[in-house]
ZAVOZA-285951 format. One record per residue: residue in three letters; x, y, z of N, C-alpha, C in turn; residue number from 1. Coordinates in nm, 4 decimals. Each point is the difference from the previous one (the first is absolute). Example, Ala and Ser with C-alpha at 12.3 -4.5 7.8 and 13.67 -1.06 7.14 Angstrom:
# residues 2
+------+----------+----------+----------+----------+----------+----------+----------+----------+----------+------+
| resn |       nx |       ny |       nz |      cax |      cay |      caz |       cx |       cy |       cz | resi |
+------+----------+----------+----------+----------+----------+----------+----------+----------+----------+------+
|  ala |   1.3190 |  -0.5690 |   0.7800 |  -0.0890 |   0.1190 |   0.0000 |   0.0900 |   0.1200 |   0.0000 |    1 |
|  ser |  -0.0350 |   0.1050 |  -0.0720 |   0.0820 |   0.1190 |   0.0060 |  -0.0770 |   0.1090 |   0.0730 |    2 |
+------+----------+----------+----------+----------+----------+----------+----------+----------+----------+------+
***
This chain:
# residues 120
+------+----------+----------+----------+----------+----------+----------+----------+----------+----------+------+
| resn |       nx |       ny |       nz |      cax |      cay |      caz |       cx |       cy |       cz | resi |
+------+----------+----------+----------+----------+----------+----------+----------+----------+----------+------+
|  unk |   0.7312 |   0.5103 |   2.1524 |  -0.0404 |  -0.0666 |  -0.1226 |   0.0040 |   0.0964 |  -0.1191 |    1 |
|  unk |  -0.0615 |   0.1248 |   0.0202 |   0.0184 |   0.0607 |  -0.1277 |   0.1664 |   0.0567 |  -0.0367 |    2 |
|  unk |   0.1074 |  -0.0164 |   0.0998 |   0.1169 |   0.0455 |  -0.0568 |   0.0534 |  -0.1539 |  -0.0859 |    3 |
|  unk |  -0.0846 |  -0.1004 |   0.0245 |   0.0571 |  -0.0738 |  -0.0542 |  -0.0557 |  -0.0290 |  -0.1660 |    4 |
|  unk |  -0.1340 |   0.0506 |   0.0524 |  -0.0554 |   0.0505 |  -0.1367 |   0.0731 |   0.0819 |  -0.1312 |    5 |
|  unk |   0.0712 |   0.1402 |   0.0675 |   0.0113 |   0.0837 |  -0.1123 |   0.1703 |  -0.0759 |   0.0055 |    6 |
|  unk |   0.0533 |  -0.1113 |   0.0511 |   0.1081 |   0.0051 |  -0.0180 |   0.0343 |  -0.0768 |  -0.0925 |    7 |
|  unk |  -0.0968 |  -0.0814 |  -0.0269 |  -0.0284 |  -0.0943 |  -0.1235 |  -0.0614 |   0.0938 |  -0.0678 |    8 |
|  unk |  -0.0683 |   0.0649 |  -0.0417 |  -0.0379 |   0.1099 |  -0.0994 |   0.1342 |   0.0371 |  -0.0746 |    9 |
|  unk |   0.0792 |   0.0481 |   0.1065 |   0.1265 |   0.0717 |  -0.1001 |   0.0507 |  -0.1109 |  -0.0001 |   10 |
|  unk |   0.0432 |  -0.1876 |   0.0110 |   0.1048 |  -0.0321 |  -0.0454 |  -0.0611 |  -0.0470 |  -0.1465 |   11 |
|  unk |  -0.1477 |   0.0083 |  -0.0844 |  -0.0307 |  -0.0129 |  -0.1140 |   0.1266 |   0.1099 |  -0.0745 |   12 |
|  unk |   0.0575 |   0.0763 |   0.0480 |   0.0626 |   0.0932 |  -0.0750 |   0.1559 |  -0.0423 |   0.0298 |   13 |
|  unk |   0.0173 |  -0.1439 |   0.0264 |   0.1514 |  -0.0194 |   0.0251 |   0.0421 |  -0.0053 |  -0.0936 |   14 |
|  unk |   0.1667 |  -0.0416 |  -0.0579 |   0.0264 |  -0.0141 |  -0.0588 |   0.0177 |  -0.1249 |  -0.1124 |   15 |
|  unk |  -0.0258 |  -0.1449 |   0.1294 |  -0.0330 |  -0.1342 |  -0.0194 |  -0.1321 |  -0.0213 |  -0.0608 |   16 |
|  unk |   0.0272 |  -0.0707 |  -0.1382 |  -0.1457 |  -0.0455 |  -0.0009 |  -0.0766 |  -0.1175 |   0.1143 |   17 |
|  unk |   0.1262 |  -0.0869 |   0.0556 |  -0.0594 |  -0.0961 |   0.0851 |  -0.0555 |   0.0635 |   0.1151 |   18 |
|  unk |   0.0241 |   0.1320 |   0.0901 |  -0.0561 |   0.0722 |   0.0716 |  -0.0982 |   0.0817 |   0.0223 |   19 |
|  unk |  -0.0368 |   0.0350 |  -0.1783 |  -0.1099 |   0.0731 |  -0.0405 |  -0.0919 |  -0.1142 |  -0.0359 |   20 |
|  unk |   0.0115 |  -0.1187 |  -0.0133 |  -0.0635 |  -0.1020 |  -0.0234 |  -0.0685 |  -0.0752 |   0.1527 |   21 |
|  unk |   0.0972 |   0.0157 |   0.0841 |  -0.0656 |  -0.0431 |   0.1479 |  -0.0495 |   0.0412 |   0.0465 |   22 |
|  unk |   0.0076 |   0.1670 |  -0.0275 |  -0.0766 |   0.1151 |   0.0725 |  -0.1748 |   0.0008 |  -0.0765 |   23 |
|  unk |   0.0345 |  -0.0171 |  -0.0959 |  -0.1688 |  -0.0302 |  -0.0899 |  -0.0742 |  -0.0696 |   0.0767 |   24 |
|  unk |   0.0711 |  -0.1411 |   0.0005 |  -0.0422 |  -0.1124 |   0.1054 |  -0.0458 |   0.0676 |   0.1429 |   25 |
|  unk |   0.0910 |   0.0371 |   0.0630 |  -0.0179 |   0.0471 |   0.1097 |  -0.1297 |   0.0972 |   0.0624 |   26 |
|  unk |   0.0335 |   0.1071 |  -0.1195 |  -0.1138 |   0.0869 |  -0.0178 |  -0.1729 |  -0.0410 |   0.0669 |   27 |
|  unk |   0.0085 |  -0.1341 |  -0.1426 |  -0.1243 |  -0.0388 |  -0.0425 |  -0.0221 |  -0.1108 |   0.1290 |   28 |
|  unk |   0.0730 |  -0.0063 |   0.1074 |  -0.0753 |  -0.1199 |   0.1104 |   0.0027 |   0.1489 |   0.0718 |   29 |
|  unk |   0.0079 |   0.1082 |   0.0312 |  -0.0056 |   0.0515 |   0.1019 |  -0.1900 |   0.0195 |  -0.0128 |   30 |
|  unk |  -0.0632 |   0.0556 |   0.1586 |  -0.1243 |  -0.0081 |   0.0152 |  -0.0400 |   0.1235 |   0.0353 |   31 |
|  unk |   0.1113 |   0.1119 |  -0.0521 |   0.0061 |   0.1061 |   0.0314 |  -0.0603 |   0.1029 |  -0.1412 |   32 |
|  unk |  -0.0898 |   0.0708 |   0.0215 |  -0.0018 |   0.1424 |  -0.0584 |  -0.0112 |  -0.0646 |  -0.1915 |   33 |
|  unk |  -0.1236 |  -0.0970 |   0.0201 |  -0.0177 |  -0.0958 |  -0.1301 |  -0.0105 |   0.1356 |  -0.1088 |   34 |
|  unk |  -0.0687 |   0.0451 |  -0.0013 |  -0.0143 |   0.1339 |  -0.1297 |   0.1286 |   0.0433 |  -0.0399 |   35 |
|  unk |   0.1168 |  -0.0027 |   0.1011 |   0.0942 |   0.0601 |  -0.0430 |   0.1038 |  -0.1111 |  -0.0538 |   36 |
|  unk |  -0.0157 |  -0.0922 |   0.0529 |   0.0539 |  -0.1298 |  -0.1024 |  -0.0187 |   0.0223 |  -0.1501 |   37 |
|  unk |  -0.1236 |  -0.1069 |  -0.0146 |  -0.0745 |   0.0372 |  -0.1160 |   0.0554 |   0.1289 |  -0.0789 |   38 |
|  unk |   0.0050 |   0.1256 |   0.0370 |   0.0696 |   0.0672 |  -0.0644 |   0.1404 |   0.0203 |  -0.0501 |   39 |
|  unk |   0.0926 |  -0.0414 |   0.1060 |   0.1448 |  -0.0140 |  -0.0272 |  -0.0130 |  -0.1521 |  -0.1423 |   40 |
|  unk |  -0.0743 |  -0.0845 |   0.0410 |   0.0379 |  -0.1003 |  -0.0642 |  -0.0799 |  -0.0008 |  -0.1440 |   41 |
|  unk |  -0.0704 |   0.0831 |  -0.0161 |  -0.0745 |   0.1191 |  -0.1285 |   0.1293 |   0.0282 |  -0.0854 |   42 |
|  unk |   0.0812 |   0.0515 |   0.0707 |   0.1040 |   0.1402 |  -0.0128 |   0.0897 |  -0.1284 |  -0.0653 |   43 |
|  unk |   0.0312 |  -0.0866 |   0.0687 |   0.0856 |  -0.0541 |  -0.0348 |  -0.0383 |  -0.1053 |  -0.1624 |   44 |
|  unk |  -0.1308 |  -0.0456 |  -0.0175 |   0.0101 |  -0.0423 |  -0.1186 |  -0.0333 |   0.0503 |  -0.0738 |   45 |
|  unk |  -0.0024 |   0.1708 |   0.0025 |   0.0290 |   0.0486 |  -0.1332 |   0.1494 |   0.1069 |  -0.0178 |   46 |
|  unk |   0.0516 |  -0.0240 |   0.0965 |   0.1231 |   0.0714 |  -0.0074 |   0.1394 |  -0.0898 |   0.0366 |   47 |
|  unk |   0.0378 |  -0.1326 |   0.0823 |   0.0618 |  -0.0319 |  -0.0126 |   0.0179 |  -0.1429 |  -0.1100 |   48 |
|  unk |   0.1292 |  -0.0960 |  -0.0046 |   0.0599 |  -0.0698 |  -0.0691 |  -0.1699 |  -0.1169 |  -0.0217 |   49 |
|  unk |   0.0413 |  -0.0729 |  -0.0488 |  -0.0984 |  -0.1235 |  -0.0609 |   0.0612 |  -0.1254 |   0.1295 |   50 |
|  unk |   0.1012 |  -0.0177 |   0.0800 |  -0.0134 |  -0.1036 |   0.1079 |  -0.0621 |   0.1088 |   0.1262 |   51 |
|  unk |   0.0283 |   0.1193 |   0.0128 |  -0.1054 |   0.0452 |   0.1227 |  -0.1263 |   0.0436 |  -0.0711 |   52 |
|  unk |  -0.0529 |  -0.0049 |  -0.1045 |  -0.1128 |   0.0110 |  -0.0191 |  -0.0634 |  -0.1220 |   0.0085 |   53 |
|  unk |   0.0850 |  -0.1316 |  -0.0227 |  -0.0655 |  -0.1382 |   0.0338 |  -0.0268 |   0.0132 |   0.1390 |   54 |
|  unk |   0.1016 |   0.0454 |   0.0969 |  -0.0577 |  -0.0240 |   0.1552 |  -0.0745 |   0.0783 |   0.0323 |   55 |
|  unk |  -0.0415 |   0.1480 |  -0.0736 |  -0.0815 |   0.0822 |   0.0585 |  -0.1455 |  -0.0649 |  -0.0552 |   56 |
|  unk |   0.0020 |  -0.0909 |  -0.1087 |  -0.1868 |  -0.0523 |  -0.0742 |  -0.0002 |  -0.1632 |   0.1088 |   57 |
|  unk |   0.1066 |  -0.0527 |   0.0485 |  -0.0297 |  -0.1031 |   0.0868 |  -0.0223 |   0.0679 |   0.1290 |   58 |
|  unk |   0.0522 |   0.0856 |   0.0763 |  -0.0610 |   0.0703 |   0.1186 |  -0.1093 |   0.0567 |   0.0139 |   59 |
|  unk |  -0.0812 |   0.0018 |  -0.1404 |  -0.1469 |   0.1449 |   0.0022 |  -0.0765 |  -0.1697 |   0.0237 |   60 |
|  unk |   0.0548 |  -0.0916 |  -0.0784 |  -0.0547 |  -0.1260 |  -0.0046 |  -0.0598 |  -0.0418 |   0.1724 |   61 |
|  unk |   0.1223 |   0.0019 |   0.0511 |   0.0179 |  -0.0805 |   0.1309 |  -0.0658 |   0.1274 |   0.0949 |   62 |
|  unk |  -0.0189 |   0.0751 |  -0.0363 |  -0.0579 |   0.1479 |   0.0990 |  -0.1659 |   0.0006 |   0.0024 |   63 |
|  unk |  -0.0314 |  -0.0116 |  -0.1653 |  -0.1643 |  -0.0020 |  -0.0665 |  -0.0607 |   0.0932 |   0.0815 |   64 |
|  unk |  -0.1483 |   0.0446 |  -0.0388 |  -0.0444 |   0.0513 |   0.0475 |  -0.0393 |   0.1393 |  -0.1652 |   65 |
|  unk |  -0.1005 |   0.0529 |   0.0344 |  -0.0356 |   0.0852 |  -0.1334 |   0.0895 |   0.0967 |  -0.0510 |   66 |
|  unk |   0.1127 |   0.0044 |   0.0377 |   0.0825 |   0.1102 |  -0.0522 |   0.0496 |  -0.0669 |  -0.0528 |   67 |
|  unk |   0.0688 |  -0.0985 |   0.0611 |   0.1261 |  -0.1419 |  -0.0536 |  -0.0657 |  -0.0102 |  -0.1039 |   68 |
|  unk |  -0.1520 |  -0.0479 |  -0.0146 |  -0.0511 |  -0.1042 |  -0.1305 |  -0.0311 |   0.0852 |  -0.0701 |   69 |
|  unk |  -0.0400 |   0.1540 |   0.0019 |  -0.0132 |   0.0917 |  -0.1381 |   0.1893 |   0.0166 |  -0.0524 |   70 |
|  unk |   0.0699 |   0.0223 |   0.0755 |   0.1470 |   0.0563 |  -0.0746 |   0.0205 |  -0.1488 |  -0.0743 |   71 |
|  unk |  -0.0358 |  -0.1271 |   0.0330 |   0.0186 |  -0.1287 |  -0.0643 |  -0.1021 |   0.0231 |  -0.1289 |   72 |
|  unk |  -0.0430 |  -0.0045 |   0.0073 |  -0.1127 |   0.0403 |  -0.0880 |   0.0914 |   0.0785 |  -0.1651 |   73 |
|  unk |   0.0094 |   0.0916 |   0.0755 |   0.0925 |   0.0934 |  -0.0970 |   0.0729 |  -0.0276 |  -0.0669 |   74 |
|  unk |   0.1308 |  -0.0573 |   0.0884 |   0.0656 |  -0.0700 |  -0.0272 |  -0.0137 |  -0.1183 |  -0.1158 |   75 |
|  unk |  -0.0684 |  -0.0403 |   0.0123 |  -0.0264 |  -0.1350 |  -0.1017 |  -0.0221 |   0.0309 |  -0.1319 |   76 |
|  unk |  -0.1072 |   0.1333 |  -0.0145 |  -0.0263 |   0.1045 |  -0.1186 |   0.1027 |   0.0803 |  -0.0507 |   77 |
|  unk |   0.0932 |   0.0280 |   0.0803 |   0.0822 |   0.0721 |  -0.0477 |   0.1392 |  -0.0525 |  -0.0829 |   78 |
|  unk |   0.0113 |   0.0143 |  -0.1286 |   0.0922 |  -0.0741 |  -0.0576 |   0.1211 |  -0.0111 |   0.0519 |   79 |
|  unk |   0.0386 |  -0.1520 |  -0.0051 |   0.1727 |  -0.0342 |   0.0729 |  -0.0160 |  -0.1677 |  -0.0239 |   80 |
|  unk |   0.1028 |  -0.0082 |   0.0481 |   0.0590 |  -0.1433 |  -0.0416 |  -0.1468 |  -0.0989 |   0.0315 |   81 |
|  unk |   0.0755 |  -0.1211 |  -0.0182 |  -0.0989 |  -0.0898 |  -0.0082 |   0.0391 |  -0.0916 |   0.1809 |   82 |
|  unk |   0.0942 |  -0.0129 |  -0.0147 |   0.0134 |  -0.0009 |   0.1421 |  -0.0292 |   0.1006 |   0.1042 |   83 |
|  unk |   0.0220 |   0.1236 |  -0.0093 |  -0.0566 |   0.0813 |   0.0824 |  -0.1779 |  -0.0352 |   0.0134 |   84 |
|  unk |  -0.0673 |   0.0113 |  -0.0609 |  -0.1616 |  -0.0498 |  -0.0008 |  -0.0416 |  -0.1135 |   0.0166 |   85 |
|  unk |   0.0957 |  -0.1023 |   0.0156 |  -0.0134 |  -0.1032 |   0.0585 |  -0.0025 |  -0.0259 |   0.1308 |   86 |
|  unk |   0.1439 |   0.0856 |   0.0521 |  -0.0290 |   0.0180 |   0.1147 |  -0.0725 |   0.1071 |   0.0696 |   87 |
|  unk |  -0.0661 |   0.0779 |  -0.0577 |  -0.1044 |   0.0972 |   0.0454 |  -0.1443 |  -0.0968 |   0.0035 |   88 |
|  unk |  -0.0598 |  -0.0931 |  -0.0780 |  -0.0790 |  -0.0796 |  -0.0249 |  -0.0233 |  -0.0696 |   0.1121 |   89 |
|  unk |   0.1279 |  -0.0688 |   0.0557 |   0.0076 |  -0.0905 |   0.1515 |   0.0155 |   0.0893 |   0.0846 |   90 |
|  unk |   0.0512 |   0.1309 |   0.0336 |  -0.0255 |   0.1169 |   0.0959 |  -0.1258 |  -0.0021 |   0.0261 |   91 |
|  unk |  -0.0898 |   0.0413 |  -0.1220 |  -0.1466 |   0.0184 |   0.0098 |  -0.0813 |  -0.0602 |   0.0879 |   92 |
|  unk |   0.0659 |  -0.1554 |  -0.0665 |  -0.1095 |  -0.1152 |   0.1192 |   0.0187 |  -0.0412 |   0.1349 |   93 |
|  unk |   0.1699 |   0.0202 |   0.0285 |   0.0480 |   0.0215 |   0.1359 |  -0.0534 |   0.1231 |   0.0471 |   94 |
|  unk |  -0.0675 |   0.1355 |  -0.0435 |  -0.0012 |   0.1041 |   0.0701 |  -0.1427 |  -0.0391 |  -0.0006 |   95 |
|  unk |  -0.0823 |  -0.0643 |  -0.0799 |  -0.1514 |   0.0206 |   0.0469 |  -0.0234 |  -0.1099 |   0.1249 |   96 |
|  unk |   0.0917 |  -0.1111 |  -0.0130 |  -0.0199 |  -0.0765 |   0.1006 |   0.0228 |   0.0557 |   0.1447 |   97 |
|  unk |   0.0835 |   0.1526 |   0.0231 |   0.0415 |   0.0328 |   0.0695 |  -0.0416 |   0.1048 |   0.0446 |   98 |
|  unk |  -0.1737 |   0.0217 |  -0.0482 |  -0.0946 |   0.1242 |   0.0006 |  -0.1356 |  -0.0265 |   0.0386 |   99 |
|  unk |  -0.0629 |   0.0090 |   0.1364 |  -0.1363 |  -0.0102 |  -0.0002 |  -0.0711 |  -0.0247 |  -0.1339 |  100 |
|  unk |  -0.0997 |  -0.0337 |   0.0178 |  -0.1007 |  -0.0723 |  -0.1035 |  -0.0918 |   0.2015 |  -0.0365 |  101 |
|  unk |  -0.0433 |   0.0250 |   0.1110 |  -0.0632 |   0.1701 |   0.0082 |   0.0877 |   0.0813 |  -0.1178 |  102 |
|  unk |   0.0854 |   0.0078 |   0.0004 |   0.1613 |   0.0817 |  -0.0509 |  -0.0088 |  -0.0220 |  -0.1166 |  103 |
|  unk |  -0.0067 |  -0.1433 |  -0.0675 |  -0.0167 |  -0.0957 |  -0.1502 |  -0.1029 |   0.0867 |  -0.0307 |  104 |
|  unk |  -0.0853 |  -0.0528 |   0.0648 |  -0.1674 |   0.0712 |  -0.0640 |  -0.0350 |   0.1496 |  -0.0363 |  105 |
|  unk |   0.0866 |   0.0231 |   0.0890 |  -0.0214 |   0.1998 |  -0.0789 |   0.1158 |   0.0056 |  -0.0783 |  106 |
|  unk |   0.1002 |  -0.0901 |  -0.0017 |   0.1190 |   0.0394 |  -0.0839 |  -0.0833 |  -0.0132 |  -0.1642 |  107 |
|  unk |  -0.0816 |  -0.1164 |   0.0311 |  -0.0558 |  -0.0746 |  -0.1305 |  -0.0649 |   0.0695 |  -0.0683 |  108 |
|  unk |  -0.1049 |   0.0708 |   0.0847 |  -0.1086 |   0.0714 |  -0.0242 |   0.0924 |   0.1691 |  -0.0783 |  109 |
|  unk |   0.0862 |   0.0471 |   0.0277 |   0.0786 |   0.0867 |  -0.0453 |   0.0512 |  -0.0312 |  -0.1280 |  110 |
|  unk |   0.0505 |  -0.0923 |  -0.0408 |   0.0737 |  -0.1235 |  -0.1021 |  -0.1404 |   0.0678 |  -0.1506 |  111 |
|  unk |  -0.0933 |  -0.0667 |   0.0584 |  -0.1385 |   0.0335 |  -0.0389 |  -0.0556 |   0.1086 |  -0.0775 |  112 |
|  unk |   0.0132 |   0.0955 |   0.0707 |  -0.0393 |   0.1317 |  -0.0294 |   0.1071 |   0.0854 |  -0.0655 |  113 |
|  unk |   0.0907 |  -0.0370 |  -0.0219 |   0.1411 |   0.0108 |   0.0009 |  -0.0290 |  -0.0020 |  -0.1413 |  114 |
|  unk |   0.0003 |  -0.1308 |  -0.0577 |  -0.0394 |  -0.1098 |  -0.1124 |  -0.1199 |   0.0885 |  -0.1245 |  115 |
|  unk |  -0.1115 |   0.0368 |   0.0607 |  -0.1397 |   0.0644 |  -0.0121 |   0.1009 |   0.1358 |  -0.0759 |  116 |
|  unk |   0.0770 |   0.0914 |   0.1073 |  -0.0079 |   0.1149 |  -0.0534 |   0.0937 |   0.0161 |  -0.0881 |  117 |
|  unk |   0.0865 |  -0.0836 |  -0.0301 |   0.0842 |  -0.0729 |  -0.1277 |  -0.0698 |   0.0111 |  -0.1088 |  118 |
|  unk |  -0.0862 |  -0.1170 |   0.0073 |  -0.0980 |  -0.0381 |  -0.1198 |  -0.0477 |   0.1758 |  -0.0588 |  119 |
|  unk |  -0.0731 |   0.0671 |   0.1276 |  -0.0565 |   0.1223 |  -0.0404 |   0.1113 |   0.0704 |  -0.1070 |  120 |
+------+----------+----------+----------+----------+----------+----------+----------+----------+----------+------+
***
């Protein structure tokens, strides 16, 4: 399983966008080594094209969980199209649906304090 892991890792670096586009996909159903997802698919929406950055903010979506929903988070704040934050917006609610209720609550509670030392 994990050679099949890093073998989709490197085909994000093919030459096809339709291959670097399946491999996103691919990536993001595997049940393998979640932190390191999340990170490749980090990597990828701030460094590759605007259609694999769409599949890398629908995979953090379909993955969720507190890493997924803070880089969504970001994402939404961070200036870019209007379609891009749209679909970071529906990521969001697909990834919280896709996150223990425990996970929400300290994510929230962070959100929070977060907020507080802003204001300060």
């Amino acid at each position: 399983m994990k050679t099949e892991f890093e073998f989709l890792v490197r085909l994000i670096q093919s030459n096809s966008l339709d291959i670097r586009l399946t491999a996103i996909g691919a990536i993001a159903k595997t049940k393998q080594n979640n932190s390191l997802v999340i990170e490749i698919l980090s990597h990828v929406i701030k460094f590759n094209s605007e259609p694999e950055k769409n599949a890398a903010i629908q995979a953090l979506g379909e993955i969720g969980g507190r890493d997924a929903i803070n880089i969504l988070m970001n994402e939404i704040q961070t200036p870019t199209t209007n379609s891009i934050k749209k679909l970071a917006i529906n990521a969001l609610g697909e990834a919280m649906k896709n996150t223990e209720l425990n996970e929400l609550a300290e994510n929230l509670a962070d959100h929070k304090q977060e907020l507080r030392l802003r204001v300060m």
